[in-house]
N, C-alpha and C positions, 0 to 999 in steps of 0.2 A: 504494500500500500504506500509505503512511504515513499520508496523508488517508482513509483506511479505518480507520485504528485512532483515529485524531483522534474522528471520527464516531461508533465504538460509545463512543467514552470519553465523549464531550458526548451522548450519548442515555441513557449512563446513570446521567450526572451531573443530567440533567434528572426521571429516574423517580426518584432519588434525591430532590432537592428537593421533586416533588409529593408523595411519600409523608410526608417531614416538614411539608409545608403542612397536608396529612390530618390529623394529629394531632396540629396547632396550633389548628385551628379546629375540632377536636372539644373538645380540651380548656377552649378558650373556650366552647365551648356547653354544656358541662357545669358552669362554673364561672357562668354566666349563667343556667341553670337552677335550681341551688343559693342564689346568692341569689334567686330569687324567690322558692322554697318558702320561703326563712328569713324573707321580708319578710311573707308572706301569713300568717304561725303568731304576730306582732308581736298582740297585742291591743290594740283600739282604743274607746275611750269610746263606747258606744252597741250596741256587738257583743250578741247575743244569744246567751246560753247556756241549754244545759238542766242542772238537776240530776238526776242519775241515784241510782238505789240503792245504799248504801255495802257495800263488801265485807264490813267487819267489823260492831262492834257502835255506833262512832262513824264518824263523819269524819274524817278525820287532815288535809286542805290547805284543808277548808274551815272558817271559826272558827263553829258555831255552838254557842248555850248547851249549856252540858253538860247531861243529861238530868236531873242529881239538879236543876239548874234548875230547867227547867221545871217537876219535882214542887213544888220549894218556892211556886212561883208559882201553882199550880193550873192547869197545864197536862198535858195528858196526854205523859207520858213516849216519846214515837218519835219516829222521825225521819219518820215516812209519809206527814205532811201536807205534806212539801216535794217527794218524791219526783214526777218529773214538771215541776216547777215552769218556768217562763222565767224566766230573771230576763236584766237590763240592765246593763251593766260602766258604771258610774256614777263612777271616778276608776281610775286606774293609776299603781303607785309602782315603783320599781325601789330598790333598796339599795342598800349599798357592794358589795355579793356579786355583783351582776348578777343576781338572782334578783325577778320581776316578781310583783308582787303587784295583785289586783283588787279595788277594793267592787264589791259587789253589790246590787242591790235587785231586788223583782220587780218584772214586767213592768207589774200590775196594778193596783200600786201597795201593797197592802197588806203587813202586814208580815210578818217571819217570825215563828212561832207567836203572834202576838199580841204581840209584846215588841218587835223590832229591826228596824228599817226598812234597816239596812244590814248587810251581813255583808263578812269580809276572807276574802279566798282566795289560796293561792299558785299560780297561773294553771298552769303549765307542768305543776306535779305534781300539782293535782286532773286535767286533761287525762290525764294519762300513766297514773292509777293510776282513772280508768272514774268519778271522781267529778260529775263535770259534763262535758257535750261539747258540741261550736258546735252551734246549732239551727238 
């Protein structure tokens, strides 16, 4: 009797442990999942982006000339001739904030509206708000 109660105690001291091993090694697999998505979202000199159509009337993360610009330049006032564009992440800076900034230039080489060979974007929140996406 006693070696009876010995045996259900150590059988269910053992389903006890494997169900804690369960949800040791999920939790390690989800924490190994997480940083990879976080590794692969890192932008890298050479990544390809698209620029996509702005919600409003400018761009708000990505820096290009303000429109009355262009007018002063003799350039036509839109954003339309970039919409579509590739462009190439040409240097990466990070701040004191932790907040990653991109240049950009296109794919093609030429420049934007005719003026800027480079442009500055804030990577994460043009991403987030549909301004540019990986291509």
């Amino acid at each position: 009797m006693l070696k009876l109660i010995f045996l259900d105690n150590f059988i269910l001291f053992l389903i006890y442990k494997l169900l804690i091993m369960k949800k040791v090694v999920f939790i390690l697999l989800f924490f190994g999942f997480c940083f990879t998505i976080n590794a692969q979202s890192e932008p890298k000199v050479g990544d390809e982006l698209v620029i996509n159509a702005q919600k409003g009337q400018s761009y708000n993360y990505i820096k290009f000339p303000k429109l009355n610009t262009l007018n002063k330049r003799g350039k036509i006032a839109n954003y339309k001739s970039v919409h579509g564009d590739i462009v190439i992440i040409d240097e990466v800076m990070t701040d004191k904030n932790n907040t990653t900034y991109v240049v950009l230039k296109k794919k093609d080489g030429s420049k934007f509206f005719g003026l800027n060979s480079t442009v500055k974007a804030n990577y994460a929140k043009a991403l987030e708000s549909g301004e540019m996406s990986k291509g």
